[in-house]
N, C-alpha and C positions, 0 to 999 in steps of 0.2 A: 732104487738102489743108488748109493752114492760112487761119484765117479773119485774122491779125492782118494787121494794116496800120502803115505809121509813123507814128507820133504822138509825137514825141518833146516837143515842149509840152504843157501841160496842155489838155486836151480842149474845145471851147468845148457849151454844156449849153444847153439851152433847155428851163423848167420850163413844162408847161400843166396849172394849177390848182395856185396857189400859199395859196390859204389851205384852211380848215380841216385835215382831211388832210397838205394840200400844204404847212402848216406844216412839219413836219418832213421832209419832202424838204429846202423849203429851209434847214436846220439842218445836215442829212447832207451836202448840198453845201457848207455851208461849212465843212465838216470834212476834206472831198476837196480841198475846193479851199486849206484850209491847209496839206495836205501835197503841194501843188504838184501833183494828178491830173489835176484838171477845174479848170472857171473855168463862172460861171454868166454865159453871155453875153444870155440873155432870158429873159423871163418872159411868159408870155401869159394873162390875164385879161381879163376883158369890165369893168371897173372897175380901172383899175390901181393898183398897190401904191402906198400911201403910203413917204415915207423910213422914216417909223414901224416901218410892216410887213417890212420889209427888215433880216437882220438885220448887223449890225453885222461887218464885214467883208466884204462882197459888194459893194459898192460901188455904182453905179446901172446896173446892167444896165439893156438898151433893153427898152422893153414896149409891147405890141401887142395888139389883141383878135383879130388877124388871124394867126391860125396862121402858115399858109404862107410870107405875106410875112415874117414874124419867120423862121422857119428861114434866109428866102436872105439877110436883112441880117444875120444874125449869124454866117451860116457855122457855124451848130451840125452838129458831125458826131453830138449823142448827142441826144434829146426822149424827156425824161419826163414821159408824162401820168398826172396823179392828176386827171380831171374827171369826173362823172357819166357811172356809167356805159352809159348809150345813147351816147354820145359817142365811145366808146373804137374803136371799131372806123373809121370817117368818120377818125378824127384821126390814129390808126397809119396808115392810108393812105398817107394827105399826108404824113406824113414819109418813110413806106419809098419812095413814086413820086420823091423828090425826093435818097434815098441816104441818108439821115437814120436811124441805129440807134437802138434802142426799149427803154425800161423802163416797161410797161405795168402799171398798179395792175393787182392785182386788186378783183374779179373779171374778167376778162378783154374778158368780154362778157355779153351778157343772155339770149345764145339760144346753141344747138350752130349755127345758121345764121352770125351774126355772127361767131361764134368763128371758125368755120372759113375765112368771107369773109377776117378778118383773119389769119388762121394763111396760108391763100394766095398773100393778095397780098403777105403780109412779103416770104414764099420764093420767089415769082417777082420782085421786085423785089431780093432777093439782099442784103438787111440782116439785123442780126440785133436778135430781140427774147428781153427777160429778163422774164419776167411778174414781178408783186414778191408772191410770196408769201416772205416772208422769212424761216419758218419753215425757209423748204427748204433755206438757206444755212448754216441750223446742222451743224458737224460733226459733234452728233448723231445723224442721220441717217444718214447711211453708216457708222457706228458700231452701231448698231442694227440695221439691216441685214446687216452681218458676224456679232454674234451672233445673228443669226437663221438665217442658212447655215451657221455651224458647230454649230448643233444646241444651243444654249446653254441654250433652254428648251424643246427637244423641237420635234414638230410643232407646227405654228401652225394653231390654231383659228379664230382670227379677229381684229381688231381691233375694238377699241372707243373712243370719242372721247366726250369730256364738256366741254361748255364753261356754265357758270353765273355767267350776267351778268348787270349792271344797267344800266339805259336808262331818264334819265327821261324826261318826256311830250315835254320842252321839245327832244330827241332826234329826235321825229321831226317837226319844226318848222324845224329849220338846213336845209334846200333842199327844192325845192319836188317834189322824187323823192323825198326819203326815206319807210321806210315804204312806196313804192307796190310794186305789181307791173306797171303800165302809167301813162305820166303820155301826153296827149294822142295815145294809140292806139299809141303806142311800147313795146315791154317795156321794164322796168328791173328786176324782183325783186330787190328789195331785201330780203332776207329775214335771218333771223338767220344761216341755214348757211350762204348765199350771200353774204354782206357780213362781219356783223361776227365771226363764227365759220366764217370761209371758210376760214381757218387749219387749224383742226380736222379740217374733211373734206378738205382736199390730203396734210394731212399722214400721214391715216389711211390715204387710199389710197396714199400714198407708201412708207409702211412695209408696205404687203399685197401690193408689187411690184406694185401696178396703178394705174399709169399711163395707160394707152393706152385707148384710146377702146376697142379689142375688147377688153382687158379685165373689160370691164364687160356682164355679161347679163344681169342686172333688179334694179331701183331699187323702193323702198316707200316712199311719203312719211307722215308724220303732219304736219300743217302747224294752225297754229292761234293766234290772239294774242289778248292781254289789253288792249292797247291799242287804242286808236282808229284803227288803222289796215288798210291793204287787205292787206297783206304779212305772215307770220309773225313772231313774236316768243317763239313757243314751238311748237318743232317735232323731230322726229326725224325717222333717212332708214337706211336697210340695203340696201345695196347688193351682190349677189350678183358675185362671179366669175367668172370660165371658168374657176378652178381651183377654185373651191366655195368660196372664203371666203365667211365671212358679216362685213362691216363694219359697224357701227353708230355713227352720231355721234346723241350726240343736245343739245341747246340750248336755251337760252331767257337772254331780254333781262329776264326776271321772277322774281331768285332772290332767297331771301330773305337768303340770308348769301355774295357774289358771291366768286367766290375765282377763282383761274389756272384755263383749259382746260388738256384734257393727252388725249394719247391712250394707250389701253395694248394692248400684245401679248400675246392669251394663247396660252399652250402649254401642251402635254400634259405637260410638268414645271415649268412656271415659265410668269413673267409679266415684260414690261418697259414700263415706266409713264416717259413722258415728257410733262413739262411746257413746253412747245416756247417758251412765251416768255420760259422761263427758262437754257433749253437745258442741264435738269437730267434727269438718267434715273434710277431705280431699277432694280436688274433682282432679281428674288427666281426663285429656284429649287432644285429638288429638292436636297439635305444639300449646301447652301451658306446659308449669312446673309446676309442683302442687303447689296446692293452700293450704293453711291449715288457717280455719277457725274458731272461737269460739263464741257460743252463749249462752246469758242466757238462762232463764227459770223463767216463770211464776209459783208460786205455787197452787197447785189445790186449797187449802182453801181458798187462798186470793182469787180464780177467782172467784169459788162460789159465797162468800161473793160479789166483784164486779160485778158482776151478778145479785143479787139480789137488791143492793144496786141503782148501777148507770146504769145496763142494757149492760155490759161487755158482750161479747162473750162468751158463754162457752164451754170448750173447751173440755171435753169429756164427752158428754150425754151419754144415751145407745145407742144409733143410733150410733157412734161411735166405738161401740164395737162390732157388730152382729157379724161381719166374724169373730172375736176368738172367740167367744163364738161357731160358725161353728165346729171350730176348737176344741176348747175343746171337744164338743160332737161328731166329729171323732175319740176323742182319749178315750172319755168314751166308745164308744160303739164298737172298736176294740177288739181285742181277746187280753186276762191278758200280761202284758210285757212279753218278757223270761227272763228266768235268765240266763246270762253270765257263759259260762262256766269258773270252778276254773281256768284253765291256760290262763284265756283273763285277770284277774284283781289278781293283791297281796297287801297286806294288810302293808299302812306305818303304824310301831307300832308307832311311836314318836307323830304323826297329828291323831292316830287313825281314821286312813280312809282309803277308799280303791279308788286304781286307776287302770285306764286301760289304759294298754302301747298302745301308737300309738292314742291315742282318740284325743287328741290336733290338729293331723295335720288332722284328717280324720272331726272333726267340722269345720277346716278353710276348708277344700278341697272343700266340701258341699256346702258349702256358698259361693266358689268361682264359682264352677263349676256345681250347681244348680241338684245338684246328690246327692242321699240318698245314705246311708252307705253301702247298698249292692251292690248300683252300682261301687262303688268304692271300692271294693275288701275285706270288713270288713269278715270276715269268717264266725263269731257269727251274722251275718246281714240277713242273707238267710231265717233264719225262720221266720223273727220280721214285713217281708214286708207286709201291708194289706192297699189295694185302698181302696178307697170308694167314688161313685156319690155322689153328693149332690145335689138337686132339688132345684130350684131357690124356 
């Protein structure tokens, strides 16, 4: 049965959290909205937009700190919330109880609880939501996937995920969540895998066909930062199968030379290495030369939108998302990161940040070699190790 509806105007949108982040939401809407899709009918902030902050073509949308009320004065049929995430769950509510269809930042939610409260109430109130991992919109993806069923590089071993980034102090300072794992008794895990390399481990489990919450039969965290905060900043995660992969993403906010994450496919004759925010793949295998490949990408709003409209595919529901969200809730309910000892990480005063020597090669190692940082001789790794079953 087809989910589209008529909307032959452009769509009326209603943005909740339009700065940081939410910057570029509203840039992407006024790129919808130049080619006649959508129109940004409000914006909801607790301090409303200046003209300034608005950007030039969107004209003055109505603004509210009041959700709800915004949705019915503006008759928005689509709300995209980019706001902290403890919020996200309370906020897709109010829109799906009120008919309101949904593009939900990642991460989705903070708990497998939340997650699923909101994954519920979407589907019983019968709207549809697009999480924004935007990675997944790349036609990459299903391209990788096809040589991975036609046998392209043999069996698949496993998947591996490398993201090596830089964050400085002043990072985790912009809202008064970041960096935490709980702000006034609330989870938020704000972690490296979970927030800023959340990319990485969707996209790893996306390419290992595990998706689904059964999926996934046991998680191992390493968790651990450099920084002054409660949250990880340098961590890895291996996530086992019900068909026996082994996944490994592994991360840090503490590199010393910061370059593209990317995840790669190994197999029993070859490998396929993509770099998903450039939506470039490699594929090297047995008595072939490599290949190097580039794909667009789909955007999530416009798919919504086509979704709704003409009954387009959509391309990341929550069902899409279970196994991180698995994931997240291995690493919420793991024991607090550690803190890195002073002599594993020194402070560049120029970038006001901190790094940790050797992290660069021990995120690619991980990811090639499907081994957590303890197993690969990190020193500060030893105590950060914690399994965890997870029941179908």
């Amino acid at each position: 049965m087809s989910t589209a509806e008529p909307m032959n105007a452009p769509v009326p949108i209603v943005l909740a959290g339009a700065r940081g982040h939410g910057r570029w939401h509203l840039d992407n809407i006024r790129r919808l909205q130049d080619k006649g899709i959508v129109r940004l009918a409000g914006v909801c902030e607790l301090t409303p937009l200046t003209p300034a902050e608005i950007p030039e073509g969107l004209g003055a949308p109505e603004q509210s700190a009041d959700f709800g009320t915004l949705l019915d004065t503006t008759g928005a049929r689509i709300a995209v919330i980019c706001t902290p995430i403890p919020t996200h769950t309370d906020l897709a509510l109010i829109a799906a109880r009120k008919g309101v269809h949904l593009l939900l930042e990642k991460p989705p939610a903070p708990s497998y609880a939340e997650f699923r409260r909101m994954a519920d109430g979407v589907a019983e109130a019968g709207v549809v939501c697009q999480i924004g991992f935007q990675s997944l919109g790349s036609h990459a993806v299903p391209a990788i996937r096809k040589l991975i069923d036609d046998g392209a590089i043999g069996a698949v071993d496993g998947v591996g995920g490398a993201g090596a980034w830089a964050r400085a102090q002043g990072y985790y300072r912009r809202a008064p969540w970041a960096g935490k794992r709980r702000l006034n008794g609330v989870d938020v895990i704000d972690g490296a895998l979970t927030n800023p390399l959340a990319h990485a481990v969707a996209t790893a489990l996306a390419l290992a066909g595990a998706t689904r919450a059964e999926d996934v039969t046991g998680i191992e965290t390493e968790l651990a930062h450099a920084n002054a905060i409660a949250s990880d900043d340098t961590s890895c995660v291996r996530v086992t199968t019900a068909d026996g992969l082994r996944i490994v993403v592994a991360a840090t906010l503490c590199a010393e030379d910061p370059d593209d994450p990317y995840v790669v496919v190994h197999g029993s004759r070859g490998r396929i290495t993509y770099w998903y925010k450039q939506d470039r793949v490699l594929l090297q295998r047995a008595d072939h030369g490599p290949e190097e490949l580039e794909y667009g990408s789909t955007d999530l709003l416009e798919n919504l939108v086509d979704h709704l409209t003409d009954g387009a595919r959509l391309l990341v529901p929550p069902t899409a998302t279970e196994s991180f969200m698995r994931v997240v809730e291995a690493i919420r309910v793991a024991p607090d990161p550690v803190q890195l000892p002073d002599d594993a990480w020194h402070l560049l005063p120029d970038e006001d940040r901190r790094v940790v020597p050797g992290i660069d090669g021990l995120v690619a190692a991980a990811a090639d070699t499907l081994a957590l940082y303890s197993e690969l001789g990190a020193p500060w790794a030893f105590t950060t190790a914690h399994p965890k079953e997870v029941s179908p």
